[in-house]
C-alpha positions in Angstrom: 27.7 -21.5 18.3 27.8 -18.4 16.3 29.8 -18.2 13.2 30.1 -14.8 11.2 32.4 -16.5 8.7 29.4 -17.4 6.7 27.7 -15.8 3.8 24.3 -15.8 5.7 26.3 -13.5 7.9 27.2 -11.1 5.0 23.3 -11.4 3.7 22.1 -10.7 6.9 24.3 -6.8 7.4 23.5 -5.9 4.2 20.1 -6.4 4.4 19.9 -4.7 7.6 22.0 -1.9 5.2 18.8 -2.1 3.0 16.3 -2.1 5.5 17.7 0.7 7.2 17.7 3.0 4.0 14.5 2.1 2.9 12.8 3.0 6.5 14.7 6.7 6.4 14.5 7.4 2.8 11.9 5.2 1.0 9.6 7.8 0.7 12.2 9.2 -2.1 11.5 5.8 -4.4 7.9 6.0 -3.6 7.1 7.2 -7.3 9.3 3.9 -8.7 7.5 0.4 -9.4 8.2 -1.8 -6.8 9.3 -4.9 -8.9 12.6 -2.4 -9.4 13.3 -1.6 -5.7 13.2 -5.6 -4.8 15.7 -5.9 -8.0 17.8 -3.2 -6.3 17.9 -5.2 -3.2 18.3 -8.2 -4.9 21.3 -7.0 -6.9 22.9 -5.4 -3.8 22.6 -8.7 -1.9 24.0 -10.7 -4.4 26.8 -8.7 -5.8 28.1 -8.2 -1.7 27.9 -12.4 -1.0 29.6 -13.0 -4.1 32.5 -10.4 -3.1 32.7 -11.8 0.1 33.0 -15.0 -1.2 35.6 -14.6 -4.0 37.5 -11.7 -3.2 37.0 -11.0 0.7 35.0 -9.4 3.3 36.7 -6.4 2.6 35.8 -6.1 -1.2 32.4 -7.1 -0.4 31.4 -4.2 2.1 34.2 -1.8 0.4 32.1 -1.5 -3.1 29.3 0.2 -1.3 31.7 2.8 0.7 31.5 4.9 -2.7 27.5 4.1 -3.2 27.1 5.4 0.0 29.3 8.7 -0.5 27.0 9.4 -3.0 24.4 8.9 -1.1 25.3 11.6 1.3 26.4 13.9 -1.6 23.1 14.0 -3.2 21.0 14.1 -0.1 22.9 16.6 2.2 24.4 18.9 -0.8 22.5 18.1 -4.3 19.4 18.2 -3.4 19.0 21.4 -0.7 20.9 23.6 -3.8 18.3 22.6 -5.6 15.2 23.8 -3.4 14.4 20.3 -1.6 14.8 19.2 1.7 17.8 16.4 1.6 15.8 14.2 4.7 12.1 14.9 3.9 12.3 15.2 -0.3 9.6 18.5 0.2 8.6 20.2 -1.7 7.2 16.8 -3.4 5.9 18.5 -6.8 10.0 19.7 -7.4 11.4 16.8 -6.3 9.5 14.5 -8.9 10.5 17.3 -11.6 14.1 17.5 -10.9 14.6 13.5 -10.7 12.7 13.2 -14.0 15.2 16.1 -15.4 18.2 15.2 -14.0 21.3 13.8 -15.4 24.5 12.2 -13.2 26.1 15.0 -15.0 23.8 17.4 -12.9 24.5 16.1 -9.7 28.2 17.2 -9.9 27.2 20.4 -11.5 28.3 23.2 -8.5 24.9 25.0 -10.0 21.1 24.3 -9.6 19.0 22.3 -12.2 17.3 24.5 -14.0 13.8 22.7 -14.6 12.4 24.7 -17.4 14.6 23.2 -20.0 13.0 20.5 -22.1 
């Protein structure tokens, strides 16, 4: 009857994964084309399957465990030390500015952007 040995299985979770995020915190891509947030998902889907299929369940769903720290990190500590709310992305003016400043180098910086530089 139902068999979760399969990669429709592993396609199915993680797009749940996706579908989840993008319901809670879309609104944070909202300024991105869409063509590169279907890549995104596409990417995600097909990297995870092909994991799961090589190397293992485990690797598959294991690659995103540090994706998904970051996540967190940037939402729940990056972003409020920088003036935005980590679940809404307001004020919306200073979120656009910092994302179109910032560096990865900046997001493990223990200090706020500063968004006059050039």
């Amino acid at each position: 009857m139902w068999d979760i040995q399969t990669a429709w299985f592993d396609v199915a979770v993680v797009s749940l994964a996706l579908a989840v995020g993008n319901i809670l915190f879309g609104h944070f891509e909202a300024h991105r084309p869409k063509y590169r947030r279907l890549v995104k998902a596409a990417l995600t889907i097909a990297i995870t399957v092909t994991l799961a299929q090589t190397v293992g369940r485990w690797w598959a769903y294991g690659w995103m465990v540090p994706l998904l720290a970051m996540v967190i990190w940037i939402h729940a500590v990056w972003l409020p030390r920088n003036g935005i709310n980590g679940l809404t992305g307001e004020p919306r003016d200073r979120y656009l500015a910092l994302v179109g400043k910032a560096t990865l180098r900046d997001v493990f910086a223990r200090r706020p952007v500063d968004l006059e530089r050039v």
